[in-house]
N, C-alpha and C positions, 0 to 999 in steps of 0.2 A: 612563571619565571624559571622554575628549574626544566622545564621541558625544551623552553629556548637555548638556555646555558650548556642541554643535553644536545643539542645540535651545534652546537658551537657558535663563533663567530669573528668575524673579522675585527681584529686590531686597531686598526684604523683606517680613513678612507685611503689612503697611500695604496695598501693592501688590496682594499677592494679594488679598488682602481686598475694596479699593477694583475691582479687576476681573472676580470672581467673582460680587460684587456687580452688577455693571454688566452682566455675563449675564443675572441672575435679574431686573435693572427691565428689561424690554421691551416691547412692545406688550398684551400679556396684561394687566399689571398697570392698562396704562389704561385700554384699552376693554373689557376685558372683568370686573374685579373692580368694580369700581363699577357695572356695568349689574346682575352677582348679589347684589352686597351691598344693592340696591333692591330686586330682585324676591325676596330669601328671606328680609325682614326684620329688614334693619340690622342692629344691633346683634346678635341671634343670629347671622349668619353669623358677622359678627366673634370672635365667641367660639369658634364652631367652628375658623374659621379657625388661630387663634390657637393652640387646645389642638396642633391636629393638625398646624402650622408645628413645633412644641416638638417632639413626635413623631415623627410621619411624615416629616413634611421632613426633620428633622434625622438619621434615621435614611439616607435617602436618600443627603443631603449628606456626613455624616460616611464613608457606607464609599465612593462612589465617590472623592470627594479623598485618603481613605487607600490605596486602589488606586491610585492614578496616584500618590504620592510612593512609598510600597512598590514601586514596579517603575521609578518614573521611566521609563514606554515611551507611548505616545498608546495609545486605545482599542482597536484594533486588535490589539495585542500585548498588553497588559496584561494580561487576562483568561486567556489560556494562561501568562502568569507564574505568577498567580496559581494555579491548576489547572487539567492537561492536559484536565480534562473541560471547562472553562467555555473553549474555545478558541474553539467558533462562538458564541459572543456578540459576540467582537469585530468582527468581519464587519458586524451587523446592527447594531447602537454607528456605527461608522464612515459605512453606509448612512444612517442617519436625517438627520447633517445635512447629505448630500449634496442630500437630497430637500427639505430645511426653506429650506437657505440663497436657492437663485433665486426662490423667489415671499417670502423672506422682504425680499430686496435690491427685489423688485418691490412689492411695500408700502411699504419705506423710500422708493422713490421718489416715490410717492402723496407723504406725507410732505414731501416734500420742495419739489414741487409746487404743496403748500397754503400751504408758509410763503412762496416766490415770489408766491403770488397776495398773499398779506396783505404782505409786504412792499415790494410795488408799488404799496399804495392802491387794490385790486381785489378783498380782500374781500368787499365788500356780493357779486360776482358768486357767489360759492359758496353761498350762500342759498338761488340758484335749485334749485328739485325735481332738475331733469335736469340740476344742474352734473355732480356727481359722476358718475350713468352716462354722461352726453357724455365726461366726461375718458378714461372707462377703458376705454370703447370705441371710441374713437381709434384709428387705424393705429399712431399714431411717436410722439405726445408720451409715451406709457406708457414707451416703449422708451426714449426719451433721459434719461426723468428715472429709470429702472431702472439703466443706466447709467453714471450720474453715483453712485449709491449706492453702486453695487456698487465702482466707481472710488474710492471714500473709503475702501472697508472693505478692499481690497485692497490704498491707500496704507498701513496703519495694522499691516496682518499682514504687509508688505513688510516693514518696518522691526523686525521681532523684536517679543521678550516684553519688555524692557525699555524699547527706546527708542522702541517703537511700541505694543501692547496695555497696559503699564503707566501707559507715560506719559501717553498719550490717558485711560485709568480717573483716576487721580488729578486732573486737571486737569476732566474732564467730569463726574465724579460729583459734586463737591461743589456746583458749577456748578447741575446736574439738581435737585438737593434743594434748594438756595435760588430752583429758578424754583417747583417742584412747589409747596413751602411756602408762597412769596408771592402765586401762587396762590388755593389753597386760603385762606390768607387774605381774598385779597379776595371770592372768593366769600360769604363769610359775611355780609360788609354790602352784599351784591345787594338790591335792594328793587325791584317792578316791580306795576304795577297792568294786570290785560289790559283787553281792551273790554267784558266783563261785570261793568266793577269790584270785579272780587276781588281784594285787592293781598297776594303774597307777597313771604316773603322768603330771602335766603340761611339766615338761622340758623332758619327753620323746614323750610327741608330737610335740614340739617345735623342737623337730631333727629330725619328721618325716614330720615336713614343710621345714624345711631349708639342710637338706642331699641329695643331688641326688640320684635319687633311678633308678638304671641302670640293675633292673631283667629282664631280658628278652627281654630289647630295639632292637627294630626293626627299619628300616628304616621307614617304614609305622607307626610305634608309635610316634617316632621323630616329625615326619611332625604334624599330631595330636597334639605332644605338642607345637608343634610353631606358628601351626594356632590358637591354642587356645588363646596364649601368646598375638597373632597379633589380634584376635577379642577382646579380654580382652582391650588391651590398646588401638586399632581406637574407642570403645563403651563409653570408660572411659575419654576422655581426653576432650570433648564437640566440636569436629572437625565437617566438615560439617552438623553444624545446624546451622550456623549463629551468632552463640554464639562469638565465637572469631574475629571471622568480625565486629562485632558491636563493643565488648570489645574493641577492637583493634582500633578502630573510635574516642576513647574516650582516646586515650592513646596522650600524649602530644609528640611531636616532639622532642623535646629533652633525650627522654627515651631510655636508650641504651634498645632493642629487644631481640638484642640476650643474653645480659647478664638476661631480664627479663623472656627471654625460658626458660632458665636452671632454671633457680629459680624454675618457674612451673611445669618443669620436674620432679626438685628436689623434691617439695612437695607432687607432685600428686602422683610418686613411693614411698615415702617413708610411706605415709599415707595408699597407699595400702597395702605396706610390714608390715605395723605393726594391719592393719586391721587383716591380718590371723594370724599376732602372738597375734592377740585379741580374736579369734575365734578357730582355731583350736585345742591348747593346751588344751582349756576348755573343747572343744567337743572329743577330745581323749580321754580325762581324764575320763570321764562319761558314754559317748557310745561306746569308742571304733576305730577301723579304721570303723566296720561299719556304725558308725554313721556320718562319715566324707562324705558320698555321697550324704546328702543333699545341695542344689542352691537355689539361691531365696529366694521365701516367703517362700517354706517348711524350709528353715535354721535357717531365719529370725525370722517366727512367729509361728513356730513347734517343730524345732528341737533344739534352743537356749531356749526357755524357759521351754522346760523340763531339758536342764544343771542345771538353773537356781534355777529350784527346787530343784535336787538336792543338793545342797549347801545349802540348810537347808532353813526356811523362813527369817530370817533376813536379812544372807549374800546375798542368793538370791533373794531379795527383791530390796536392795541395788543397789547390779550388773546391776540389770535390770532394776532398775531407769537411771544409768548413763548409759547404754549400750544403750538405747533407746532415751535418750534424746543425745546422741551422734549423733545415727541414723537420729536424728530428725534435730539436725543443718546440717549434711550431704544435708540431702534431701532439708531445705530450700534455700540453698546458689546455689545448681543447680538449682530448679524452681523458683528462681528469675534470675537467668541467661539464664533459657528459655523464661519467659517470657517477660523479657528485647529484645530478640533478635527479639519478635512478634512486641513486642510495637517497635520498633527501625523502624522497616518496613515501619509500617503505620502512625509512624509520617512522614516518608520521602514518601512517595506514598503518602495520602492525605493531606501534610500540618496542620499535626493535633497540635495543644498542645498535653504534656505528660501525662495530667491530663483524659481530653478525651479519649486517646488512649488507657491509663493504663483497662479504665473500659469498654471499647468494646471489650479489647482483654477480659478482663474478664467473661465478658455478655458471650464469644462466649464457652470460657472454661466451662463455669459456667455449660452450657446446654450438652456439651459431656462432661463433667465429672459425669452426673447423667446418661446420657448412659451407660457411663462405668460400674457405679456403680449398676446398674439395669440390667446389664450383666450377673452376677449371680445370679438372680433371675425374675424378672417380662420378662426379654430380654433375658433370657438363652439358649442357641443353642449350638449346637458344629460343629466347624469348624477345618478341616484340613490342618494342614501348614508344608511344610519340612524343616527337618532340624533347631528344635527350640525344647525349654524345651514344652513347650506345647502340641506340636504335634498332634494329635487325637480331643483333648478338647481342643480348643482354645475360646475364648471369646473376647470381643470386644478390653478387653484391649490388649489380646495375638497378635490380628490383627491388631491392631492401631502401637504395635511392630514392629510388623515382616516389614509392609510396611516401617515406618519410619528407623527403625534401621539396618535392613536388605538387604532392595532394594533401598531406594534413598540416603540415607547415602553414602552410597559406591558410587550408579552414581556419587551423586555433586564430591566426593575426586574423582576419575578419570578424571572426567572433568575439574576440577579444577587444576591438574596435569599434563593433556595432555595441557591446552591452555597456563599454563606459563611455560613449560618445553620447549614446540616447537610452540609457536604461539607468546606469550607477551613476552615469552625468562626468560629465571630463571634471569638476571640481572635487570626484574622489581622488583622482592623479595631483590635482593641484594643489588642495589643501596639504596634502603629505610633501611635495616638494618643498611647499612655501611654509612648513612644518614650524620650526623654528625661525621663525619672521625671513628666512631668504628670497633674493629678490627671485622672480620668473622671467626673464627677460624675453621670453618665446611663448608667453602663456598664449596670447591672442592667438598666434600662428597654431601654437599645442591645437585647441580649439578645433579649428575649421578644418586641420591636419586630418585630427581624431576622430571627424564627424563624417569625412568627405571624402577629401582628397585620398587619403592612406588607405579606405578599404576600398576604392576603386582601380585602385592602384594593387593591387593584392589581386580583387578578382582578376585582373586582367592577367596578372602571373597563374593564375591558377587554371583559368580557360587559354592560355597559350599550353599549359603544360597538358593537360587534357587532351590537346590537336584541336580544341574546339577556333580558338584561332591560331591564325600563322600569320606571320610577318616575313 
C-alpha cells in the first residue's frame, strides 16, 4: 500500500479519463489525420477509422490499462506480474518512450516557437519558403525553445499524478476542445477567390473531408486506406509505450474501465475528426486540393502558415495564435504522459522518489534532445529508412521514429496480444474489467480481437514498416 500511495494516483475516473485522453490528442492527430483523411478519401477513411477505433483501439486500450490497475506497477514490472514468460516486454515498453520523449519535447518546442512568432505580430514572417528550414537549422534557437518544453513537461510530472498530470489534464483538455471546435468552426465560413478567379470555400472542403470519395477504388486502394486508418489510430492512441500501463496503475479499483474506454475512445476520435475539420477547410480554401498533400511539419509549420497569411494580418494573426497554442496544449499533455511512463519505470526498478526520478529522466532527455536538435545542423547526415515520410533524408529525429514508432511499438502490441490472448488467457483483462460486477458489453468481440484479429493486424503494420510489404 504505501508504495502505491508513493507513486500516487488519480482522483477519480474524470481524471483518468480527462488525462489518458490528453495522451492520445497529440501531434498525430493534427498533422497527421487530416493530411490521410484527404488523401484516402474523406469520409471512407472516416468509417474505417471509426469501425477499427471501436475494435482495434479499444482492444488495445482496454487490456494495457487493465494491466497496469491489475498489477498497479509502471511497464517495466507489469508484464512479469502478469506472466514470468511476458517479463522482456517490459524492458522494450519502457525503452520506447525513452526514445519518443527528446525529439518529442524537440517538436514541442518548434511549437512553441511558432506561437511566439504569431504572438509578437511576426506571423506574416513564417510564410516565407525557408522560414521553417532557417529556424531548425539554427545552432541554439532549436535548443532554447526544446528546453523551455521540456522545462513545462517536467514542471507538470514534478508535481505528481494528482496535482500536477491530473490537474494540468482537466484544466487543458476542455480548454483544447473549445479552441480545436471554434476553430474548425470558423473554417467552414472561409471563403477566398485566388488570381485565376476560382473562388472556394470552407464548407466545400468540409465535403471533400467528410464525402467518400469512390473514383476509381480498387481493391489494392481500399487496403491503403485501411492500413492508413490502422497506423493513424495504433500511432495516436499512446498504446505500447507504457503510457496506459502506468495510467492504468494509478486508476483506483473501483473505476468502471470499460465505461472509462469509451470515454477515451470517444474523445481521442472526436478531437481527431474535428482536427481536419480544423485544417482542411482552411487549407482548401487557399491552396486548393493541391495544397491538401502536405503531413507533418510541412502542414504544420509551412503549409498552415501560409493559409494564415492569407487571411490577411490580423485575422491571420489571430488564427494562428489560437491554432498554435492549441498545438501546443496538444503536445504538452502527451509529453507529460511520456515522461510520466519513464519516470514510472525507475521509480519502480530503483526505488527512487518522484522528485529524483522526474530530473534524471530529464538530465537523460535533456542530452538527446540537443542531439536531435543539432541534427540539422552541427550532426546533419542522411539516412535511409523504408516506408516513412522521411525516406532518403532521415535525421536523428526521423530514426529515433522509425525505431520507436515503427518497429518496437508493434513488437510489444503483438506480444502483448499473443501472451494474454493464449498464454495469461483474455480472462486476465476480463475479470479486472468486470472487477466490481460491471457489465463487458464487447467481451465476446474483446475475445477473438485479442486472439486474432488485432495481432494480425499489428504484424502487418510492422512488415509494411520493415518494406517487407508495400501497398
Amino acid at each position: 500500500m504505501k508504495e502505491t500511495q508513493n507513486r500516487g494516483s488519480f482522483t477519480g475516473s474524470l481524471g483518468f479519463v480527462l488525462a489518458a485522453a490528453g495522451s492520445a490528442v497529440g501531434l498525430g492527430n493534427i498533422w497527421r489525420f487530416p493530411y490521410l483523411a484527404a488523401k484516402d478519401g474523406g469520409g471512407l477513411f472516416l468509417v474505417c477509422y471509426l469501425i477499427l477505433a471501436l475494435t482495434f483501439g479499444f482492444t488495445l486500450l482496454i487490456t494495457e490499462i487493465s494491466i497496469g490497475r491489475k498489477t498497479g506497477k509502471s511497464p517495466l514490472t507489469a508484464y512479469k506480474v502478469i506472466h514470468p514468460k511476458l517479463g522482456w516486454v517490459g524492458p522494450i515498453a519502457c525503452l520506447i518512450p525513452v526514445l519518443i520523449l527528446p525529439y518529442y519535447c524537440a517538436i514541442g518546442g518548434w511549437v512553441l516557437k511558432y506561437l511566439f512568432v504569431y504572438l509578437t505580430g511576426n506571423g506574416m514572417d513564417a510564410v516565407a519558403d525557408t522560414y521553417f528550414t532557417g529556424f531548425i537549422t539554427a545552432q541554439w534557437s532549436p535548443i532554447f525553445w526544446f528546453i523551455l518544453f521540456l522545462g513545462a513537461t517536467l514542471f507538470v510530472v514534478y508535481r505528481g499524478v494528482n496535482k500536477g498530470i491530473e490537474r494540468l489534464s482537466t484544466v487543458l483538455m476542455p480548454i483544447l476542445l473549445i479552441l480545436i471546435l471554434g476553430i474548425a468552426v470558423f473554417s467552414l465560413f472561409l471563403r477566398h477567390t485566388d488570381s485565376a478567379g476560382v473562388t472556394r470555400t470552407g464548407l466545400q472542403g468540409f465535403l471533400v473531408y467528410v464525402v467518400p470519395n469512390f473514383d476509381g477504388m480498387t481493391l489494392k486502394q481500399f487496403l491503403v486506406v485501411l492500413t492508413d486508418a490502422m497506423g493513424q489510430l495504433f500511432y495516436s492512441i499512446s498504446v505500447a509505450m507504457g503510457i496506459m500501463i502506468t495510467y492504468g496503475s494509478y486508476v483506483k479499483k473501483d473505476t468502471d474501465l470499460n465505461k472509462s474506454v469509451n470515454q477515451i475512445e470517444l474523445f481521442d476520435t472526436l478531437v481527431a475528426f474535428l482536427a481536419g475539420m480544423m485544417i482542411i477547410p482552411a487549407v482548401y480554401t487557399f491552396m486548393g486540393r493541391e495544397g491538401m498533400s502536405a503531413s507533418g511539419p510541412a502542414l504544420m509549420f509551412a503549409a498552415l502558415p501560409k493559409v494564415f497569411g492569407e487571411m490577411g494580418t490580423v485575422i491571420g494573426t489571430a488564427v494562428g495564435i489560437l491554432f498554435f497554442l492549441t498545438v501546443a496544449f496538444a503536445a504538452l499533455t502527451s509529453s507529460v504522459s511520456i515522461m510520466e511512463a519513464i519516470t514510472s519505470c525507475v521509480m519502480d526498478q530503483f526505488k527512487m522518489e518522484r522528485k529524483k526520478a522526474v530530473l534524471s529522466v530529464s538530465l537523460v532527455t535533456l542530452v538527446m534532445g540537443i542531439a536531435v536538435c543539432l541534427g540539422y545542423n552541427v550532426l546533419y547526415f542522411e539516412a535511409i529508412l523504408p516506408n516513412t515520410p522521411a525516406g532518403k533524408n532521415a535525421q536523428i529525429l526521423d530514426i529515433l521514429d522509425y525505431i520507436s514508432n515503427y518497429v518496437l511499438m508493434p513488437v510489444v502490441s503483438i506480444a502483448t496480444c499473443i501472451f494474454i490472448g493464449w498464454i495469461a488467457k483474455p480472462k486476465t483483462v476480463i475479470d479486472e474489467v468486470k472487477r466490481n460486477g460491471e457489465a463487458f458489453g464487447r467481451e465476446k468481440l474483446y475475445i477473438v480481437m485479442v486472439k486474432y484479429i488485432t495481432p494480425v493486424l499489428l504484424a502487418l503494420l510492422l512488415l509494411q514498416a520493415l518494406g517487407v510489404i508495400k501497398l
